[in-house]
C-alpha positions in Angstrom: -39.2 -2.2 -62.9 -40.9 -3.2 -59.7 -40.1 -3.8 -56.0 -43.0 -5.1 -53.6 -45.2 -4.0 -56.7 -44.1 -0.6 -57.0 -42.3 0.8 -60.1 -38.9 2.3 -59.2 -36.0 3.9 -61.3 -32.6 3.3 -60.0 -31.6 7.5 -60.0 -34.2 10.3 -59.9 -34.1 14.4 -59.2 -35.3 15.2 -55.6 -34.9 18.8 -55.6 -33.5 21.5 -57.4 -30.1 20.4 -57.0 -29.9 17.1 -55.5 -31.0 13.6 -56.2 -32.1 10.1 -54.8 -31.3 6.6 -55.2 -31.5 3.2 -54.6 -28.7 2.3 -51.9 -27.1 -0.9 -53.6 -25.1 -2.0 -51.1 -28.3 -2.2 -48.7 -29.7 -5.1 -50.8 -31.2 -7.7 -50.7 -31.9 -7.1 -46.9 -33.2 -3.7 -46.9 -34.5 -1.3 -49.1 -32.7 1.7 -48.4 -32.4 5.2 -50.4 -29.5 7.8 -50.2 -30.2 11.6 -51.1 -27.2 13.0 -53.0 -26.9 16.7 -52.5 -22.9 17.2 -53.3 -20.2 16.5 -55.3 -18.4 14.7 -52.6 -21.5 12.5 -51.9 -21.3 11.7 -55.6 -18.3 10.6 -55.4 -18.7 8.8 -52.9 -21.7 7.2 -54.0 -19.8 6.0 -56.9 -16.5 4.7 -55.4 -18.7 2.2 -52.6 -21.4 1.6 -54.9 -24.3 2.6 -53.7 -24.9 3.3 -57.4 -22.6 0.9 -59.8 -23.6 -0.9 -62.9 -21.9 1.6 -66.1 -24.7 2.9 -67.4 -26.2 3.5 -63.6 -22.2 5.4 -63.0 -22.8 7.2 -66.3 -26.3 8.9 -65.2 -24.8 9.4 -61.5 -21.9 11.0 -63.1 -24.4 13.5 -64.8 -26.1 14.5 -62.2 -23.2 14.7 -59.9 -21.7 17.1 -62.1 -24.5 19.1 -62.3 -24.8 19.4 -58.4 -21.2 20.8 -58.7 -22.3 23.2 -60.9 -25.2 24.4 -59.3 -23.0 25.3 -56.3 -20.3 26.9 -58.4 -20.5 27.2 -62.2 -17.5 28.6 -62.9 -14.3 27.3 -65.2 -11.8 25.9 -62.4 -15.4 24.2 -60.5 -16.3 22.6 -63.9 -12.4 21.1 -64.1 -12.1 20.3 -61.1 -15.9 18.5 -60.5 -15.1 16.6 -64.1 -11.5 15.5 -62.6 -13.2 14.1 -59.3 -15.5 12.2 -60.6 -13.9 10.7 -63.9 -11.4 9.2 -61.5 -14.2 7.6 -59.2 -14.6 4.5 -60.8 -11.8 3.9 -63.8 -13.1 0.6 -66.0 -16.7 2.1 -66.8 -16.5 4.0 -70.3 -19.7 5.6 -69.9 -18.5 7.6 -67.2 -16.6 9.2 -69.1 -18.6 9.6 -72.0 -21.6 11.1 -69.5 -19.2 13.4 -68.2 -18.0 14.8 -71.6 -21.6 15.2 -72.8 -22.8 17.5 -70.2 -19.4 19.2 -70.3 -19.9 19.9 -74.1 -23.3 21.2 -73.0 -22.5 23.7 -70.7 -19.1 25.3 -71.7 -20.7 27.9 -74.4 -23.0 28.7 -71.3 -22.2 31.6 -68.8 -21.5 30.3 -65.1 -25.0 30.8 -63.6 -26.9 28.6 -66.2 -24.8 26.1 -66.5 -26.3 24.4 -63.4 -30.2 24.3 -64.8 -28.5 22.8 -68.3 -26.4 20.6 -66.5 -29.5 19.1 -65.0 -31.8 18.8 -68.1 -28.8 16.9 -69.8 -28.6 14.6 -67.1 -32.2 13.9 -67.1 -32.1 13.5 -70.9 -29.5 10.9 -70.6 -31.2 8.9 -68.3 -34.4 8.8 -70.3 -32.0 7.8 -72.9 -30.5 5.1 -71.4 -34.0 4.0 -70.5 -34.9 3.7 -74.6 -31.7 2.4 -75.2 -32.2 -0.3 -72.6 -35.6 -1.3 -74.0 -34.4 -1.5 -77.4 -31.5 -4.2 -76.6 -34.4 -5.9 -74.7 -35.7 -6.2 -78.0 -33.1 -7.5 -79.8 -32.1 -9.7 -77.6 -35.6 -11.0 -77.0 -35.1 -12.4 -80.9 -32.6 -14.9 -79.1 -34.3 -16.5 -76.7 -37.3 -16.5 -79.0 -35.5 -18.4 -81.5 -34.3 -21.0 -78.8 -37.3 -22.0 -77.3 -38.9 -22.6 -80.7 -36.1 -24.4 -82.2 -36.4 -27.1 -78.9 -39.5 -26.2 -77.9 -38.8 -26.2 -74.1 -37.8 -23.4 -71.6 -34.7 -21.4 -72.3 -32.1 -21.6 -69.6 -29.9 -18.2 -69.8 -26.6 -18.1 -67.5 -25.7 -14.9 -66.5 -23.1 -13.0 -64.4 -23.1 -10.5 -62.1 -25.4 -8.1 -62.3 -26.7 -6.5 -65.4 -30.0 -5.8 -65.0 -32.3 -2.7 -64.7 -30.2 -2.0 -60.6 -27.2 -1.4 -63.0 -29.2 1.1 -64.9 -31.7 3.4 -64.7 -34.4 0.6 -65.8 -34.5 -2.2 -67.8 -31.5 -3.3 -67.5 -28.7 -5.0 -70.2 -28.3 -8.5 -69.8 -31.7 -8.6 -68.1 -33.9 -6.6 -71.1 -34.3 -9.6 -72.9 -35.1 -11.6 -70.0 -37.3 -9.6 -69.0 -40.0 -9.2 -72.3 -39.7 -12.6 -72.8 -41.2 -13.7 -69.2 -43.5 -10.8 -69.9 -44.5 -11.9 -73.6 -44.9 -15.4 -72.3 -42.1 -17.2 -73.5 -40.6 -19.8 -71.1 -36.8 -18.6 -69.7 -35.2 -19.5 -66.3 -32.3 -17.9 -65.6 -29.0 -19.4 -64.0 -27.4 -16.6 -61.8 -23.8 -16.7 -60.9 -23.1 -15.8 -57.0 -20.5 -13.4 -58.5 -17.9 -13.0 -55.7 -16.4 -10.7 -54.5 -19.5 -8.9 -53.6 -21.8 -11.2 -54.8 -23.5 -9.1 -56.3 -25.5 -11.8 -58.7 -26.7 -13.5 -55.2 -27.8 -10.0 -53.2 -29.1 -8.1 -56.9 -29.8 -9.8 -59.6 -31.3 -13.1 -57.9 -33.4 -10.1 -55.8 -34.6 -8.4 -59.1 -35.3 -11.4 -60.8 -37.5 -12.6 -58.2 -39.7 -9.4 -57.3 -40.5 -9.2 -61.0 -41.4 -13.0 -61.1 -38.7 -14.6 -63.5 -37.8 -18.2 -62.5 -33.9 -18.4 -61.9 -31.4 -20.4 -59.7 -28.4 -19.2 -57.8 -25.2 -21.3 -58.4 -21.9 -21.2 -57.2 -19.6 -19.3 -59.6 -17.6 -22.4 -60.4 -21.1 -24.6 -61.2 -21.2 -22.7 -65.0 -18.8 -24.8 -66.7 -20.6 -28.2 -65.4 -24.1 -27.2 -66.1 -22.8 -26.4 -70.1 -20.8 -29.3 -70.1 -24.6 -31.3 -69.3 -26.4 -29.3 -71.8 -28.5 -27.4 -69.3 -27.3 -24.2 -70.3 -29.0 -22.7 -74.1 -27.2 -19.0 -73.9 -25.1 -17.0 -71.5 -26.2 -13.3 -71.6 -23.8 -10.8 -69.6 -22.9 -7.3 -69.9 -20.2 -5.1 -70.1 -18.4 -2.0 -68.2 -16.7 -1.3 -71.7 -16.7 -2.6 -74.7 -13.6 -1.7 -77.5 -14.1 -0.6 -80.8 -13.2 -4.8 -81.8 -15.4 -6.2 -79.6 -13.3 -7.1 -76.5 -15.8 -6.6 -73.3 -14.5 -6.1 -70.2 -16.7 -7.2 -67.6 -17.1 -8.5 -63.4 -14.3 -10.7 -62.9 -15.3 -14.7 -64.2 -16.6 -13.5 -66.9 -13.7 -14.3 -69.5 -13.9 -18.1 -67.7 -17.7 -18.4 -68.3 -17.2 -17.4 -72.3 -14.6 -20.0 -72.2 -16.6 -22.8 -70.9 -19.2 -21.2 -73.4 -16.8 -21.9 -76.3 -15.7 -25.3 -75.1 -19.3 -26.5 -74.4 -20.8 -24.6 -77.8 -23.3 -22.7 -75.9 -23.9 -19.0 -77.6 -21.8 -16.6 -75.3 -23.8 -13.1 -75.7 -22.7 -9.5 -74.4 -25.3 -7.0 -74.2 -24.5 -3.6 -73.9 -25.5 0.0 -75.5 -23.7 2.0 -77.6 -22.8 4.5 -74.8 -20.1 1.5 -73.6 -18.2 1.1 -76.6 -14.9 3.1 -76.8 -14.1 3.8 -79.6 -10.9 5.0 -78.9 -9.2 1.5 -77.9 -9.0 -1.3 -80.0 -7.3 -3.8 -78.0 -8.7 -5.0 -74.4 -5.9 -5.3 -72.9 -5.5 -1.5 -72.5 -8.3 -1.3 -70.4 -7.7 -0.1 -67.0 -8.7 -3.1 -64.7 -10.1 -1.2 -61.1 -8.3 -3.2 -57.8 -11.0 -2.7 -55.5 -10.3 -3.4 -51.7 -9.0 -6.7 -50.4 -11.6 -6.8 -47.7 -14.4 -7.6 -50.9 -12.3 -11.0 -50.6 -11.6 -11.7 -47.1 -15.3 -10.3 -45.8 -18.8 -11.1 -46.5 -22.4 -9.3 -46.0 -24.9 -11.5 -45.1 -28.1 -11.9 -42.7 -27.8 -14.1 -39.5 -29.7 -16.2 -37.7 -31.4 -14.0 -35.3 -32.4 -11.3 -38.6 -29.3 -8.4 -38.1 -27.1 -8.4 -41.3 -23.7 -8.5 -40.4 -20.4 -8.2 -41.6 -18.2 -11.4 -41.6 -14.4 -12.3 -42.3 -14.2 -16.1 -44.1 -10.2 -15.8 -44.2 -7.9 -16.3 -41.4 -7.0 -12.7 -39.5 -4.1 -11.1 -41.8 -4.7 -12.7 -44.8 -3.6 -10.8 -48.1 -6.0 -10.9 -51.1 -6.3 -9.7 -54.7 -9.3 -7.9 -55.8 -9.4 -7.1 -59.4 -13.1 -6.1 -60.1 -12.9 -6.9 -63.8 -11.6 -9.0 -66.4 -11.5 -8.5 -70.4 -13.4 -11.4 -72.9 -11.5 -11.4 -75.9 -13.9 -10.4 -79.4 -13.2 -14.0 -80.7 -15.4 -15.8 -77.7 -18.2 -13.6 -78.2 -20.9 -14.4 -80.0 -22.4 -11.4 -80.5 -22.9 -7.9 -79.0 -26.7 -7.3 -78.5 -27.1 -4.0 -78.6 -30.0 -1.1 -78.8 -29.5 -0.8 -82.9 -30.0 -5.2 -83.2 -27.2 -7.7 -82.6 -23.5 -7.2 -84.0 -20.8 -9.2 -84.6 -17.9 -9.0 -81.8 -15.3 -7.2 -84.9 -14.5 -3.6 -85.5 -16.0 -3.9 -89.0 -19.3 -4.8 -87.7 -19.7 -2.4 -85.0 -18.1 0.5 -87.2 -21.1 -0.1 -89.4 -23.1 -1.0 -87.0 -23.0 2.9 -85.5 -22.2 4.6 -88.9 -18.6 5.3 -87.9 -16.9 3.4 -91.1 
């Protein structure tokens, strides 16, 4: 995707063992990038996101163990690397699963290759994630296709937080299908959710959305439920940090209430999300580990002033105690459907079993 006009990835290599990125938590005020040369900036990276989005954490995890390995390649470095940075951010399954496929990739090798394979895995997974980002783009194009001609008018898609191509290497989840259809022509505005703590719908998505010229509005978190209720609202498209083998999606906190106005209001509640964010291994969302980020995501906010310097702010009084879950868990039975890179699925184990060939 673009920025000022100039195509960008999220993650790329910048040396033989290091990488750059896009520095998330600089935007929408600056354009910033961070070089990441060591396991500890990795990690880092990771747990303040400067990189965040799953399938973005997945790729960074990739490389960030194949940094490690370049500097030591040995058994106890590759334990010890995988143990720092599976722990970095706990909700995102794709973390994981990055980590276990470069691990699988480089344990038959001896300690000084493992480095150079580490590497080419990593940059094979985020080509990967690129296709596979594409391809839900086209499935989920099929949506708002269908909606525009069955009324003929503009399709209004709500989404939440952000999802898009800033959360991935490119593309994007949510934001795929959005995408080809304002590039193929076919009318969609896009209702963003502010998405606090962090607004991270308000600094990223409403910033991506608008270099690459898709017509959206910024509304207050609590505005979703009204616009549905008013019939302003045709689909909501989100995506997910994790997604169990039923269909439960855990995703940025508000998400569960937006699929319930969804419900209420009949409007098609949609979670797009690659195969690489299912886990297979849980059934039931609520054993999914729900990250507590910092109280100070509550009681502070980022913003630009008056006279241009981007400051930090407190909007609580002094001393004030906050909760900060970062995620919350949509039950199967409100989703609509799972748009992912193989076509849309039902939100049931059956479904995504066959869906992936795993009945």
């Amino acid at each position: 995707m673009k920025i000022d006009g100039k195509a960008y990835r999220t993650i790329w290599r910048a040396g033989p063992a290091a990488v750059e990125t896009i520095d998330q938590t600089r935007l929408p005020h600056e354009l910033a990038f961070r070089r990441l040369d060591s396991l500890e900036g990795v990690v880092e990276a990771i747990k303040t996101m400067v990189v965040r989005g799953a399938p973005l954490i997945g790729a960074s995890a990739a490389y960030g163990l194949a940094i490690a390995l370049s500097e030591a390649g040995d058994d106890a470095s590759l334990a010890a690397a995988y143990a720092a940075l599976n722990a970095s951010r706990p909700t995102a399954v794709n973390l994981r699963h990055a980590l276990d496929d470069v691990r699988a990739v480089v344990a038959p090798l001896p300690p000084p290759e493992r480095g150079e394979a580490a590497f080419r895995r990593a940059d094979e997974i985020c080509e990967e994630d690129v296709k596979l980002n594409r391809a839900i783009g086209e499935a989920g194009f099929k949506l708002i296709e269908a909606a525009h001609k069955a009324s003929g008018r503009p399709v209004h898609v709500l989404t939440h937080c952000n999802a898009g191509w800033l959360a991935c290497v490119d593309w994007g989840t949510a934001t795929a299908p959005i995408y080809l259809a304002h590039d193929r022509g076919v009318p969609v505005h896009v209702y963003v959710d502010e998405t606090r703590p962090r607004n991270q719908g308000a600094s990223l998505t409403a910033f991506e959305l608008g270099q690459h010229g898709v017509p959206f509005t910024l509304i207050a978190d609590n505005a979703g439920g009204h616009l549905m209720q008013h019939g302003k609202v045709d689909l909501c498209i989100v995506g997910a940090d994790r997604v169990t083998a039923r269909g439960d999606a855990a995703n940025k906190i508000g998400t569960y209430l937006k699929a319930l106005a969804a419900r209420a209001n009949g409007v098609p509640f949609y979670v797009a999300a690659p195969g690489t964010t299912i886990d297979w291994t849980l059934d039931d969302g609520h054993a999914i580990e729900i990250e507590e980020r910092s109280a100070r995501e509550v009681t502070h906010i980022w913003g630009r002033l008056a006279d241009g310097r981007v400051a930090e702010v407190e909007i609580a009084p002094p001393g004030t105690r906050a909760a900060n879950p970062a995620f919350d868990v949509t039950p199967a039975e409100l989703v609509s459907g799972i748009i992912t890179e193989r076509g849309v699925s039902a939100a049931s184990k059956p479904a995504l079993a066959a869906l992936y060939g795993r009945g």
